[in-house]
ZAZAFI-445928 format. One record per atom (N, C-alpha, C): residue in one letter; x, y, z. Coordinates in steps of 0.001 Angstrom, whole numbers, plus 500000, padded with zeros to 6 digits. Layout:
BEGIN
AXYZ...
This chain:
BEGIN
X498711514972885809X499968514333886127X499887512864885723X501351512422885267X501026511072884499X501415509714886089X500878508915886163X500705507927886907X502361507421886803X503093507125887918X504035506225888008X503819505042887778X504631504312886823X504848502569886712X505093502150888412X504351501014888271X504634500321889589X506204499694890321X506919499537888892X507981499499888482X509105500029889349X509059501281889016X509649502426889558X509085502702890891X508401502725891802X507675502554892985X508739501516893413X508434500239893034X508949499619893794X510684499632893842X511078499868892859X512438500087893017X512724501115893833X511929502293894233X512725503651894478X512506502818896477X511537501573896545X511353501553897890X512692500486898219X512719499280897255X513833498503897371X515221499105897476X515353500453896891X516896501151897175X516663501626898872X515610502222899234X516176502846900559X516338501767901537X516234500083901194X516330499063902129X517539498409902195X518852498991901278X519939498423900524X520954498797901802X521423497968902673X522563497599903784X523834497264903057X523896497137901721X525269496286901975X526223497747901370X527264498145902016X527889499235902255X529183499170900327X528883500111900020X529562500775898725X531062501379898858X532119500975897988X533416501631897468X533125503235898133X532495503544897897X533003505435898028X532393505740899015X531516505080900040X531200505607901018X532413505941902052X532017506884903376X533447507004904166X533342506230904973X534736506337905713X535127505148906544X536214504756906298X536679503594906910X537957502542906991X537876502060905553X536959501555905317X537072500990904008X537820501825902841X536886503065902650X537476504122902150X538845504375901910X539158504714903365X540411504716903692X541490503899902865X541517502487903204X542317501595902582X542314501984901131X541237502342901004X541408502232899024X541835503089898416X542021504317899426X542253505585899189X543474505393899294X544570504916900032X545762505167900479X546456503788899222X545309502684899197X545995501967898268X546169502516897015X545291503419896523X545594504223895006X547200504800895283X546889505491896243X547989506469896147X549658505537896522X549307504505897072X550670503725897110X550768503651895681X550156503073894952X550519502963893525X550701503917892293X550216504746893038X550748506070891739X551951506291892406X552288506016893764X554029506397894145X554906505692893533X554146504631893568X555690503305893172X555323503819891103X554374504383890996X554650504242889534X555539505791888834X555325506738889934X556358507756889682X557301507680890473X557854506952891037X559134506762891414X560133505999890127X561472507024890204X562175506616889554X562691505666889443X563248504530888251X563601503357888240X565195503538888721X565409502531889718X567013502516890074X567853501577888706X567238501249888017X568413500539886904X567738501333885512X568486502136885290X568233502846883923X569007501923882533X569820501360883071X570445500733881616X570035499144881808X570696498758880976X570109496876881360X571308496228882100X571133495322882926X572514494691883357X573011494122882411X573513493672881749X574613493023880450X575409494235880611
């Protein structure tokens, strides 16, 4: 078996010490971002109330 870089050791230990909380995890956070997508795909398929130009 080939020897791990120390490299990689230490990174795989520095990720399981990582607190500061990520976009896609669940939760409130989540939440908001989730509901904020979807506000905006509403307002972008919602139909326009002025189809012609005012002039």
């Amino acid at each position: 078996m080939k020897n791990t870089p120390r490299w990689i050791n230490s990174a795989i230990a520095e990720s399981a010490n990582v607190t500061s909380k990520m976009p896609w995890e669940r939760g409130l956070r989540r939440q908001a971002f989730m509901a904020s997508r979807r506000a905006v795909a509403a307002i972008a398929e919602a139909p326009s109330r002025t189809m012609r130009p005012a002039a």
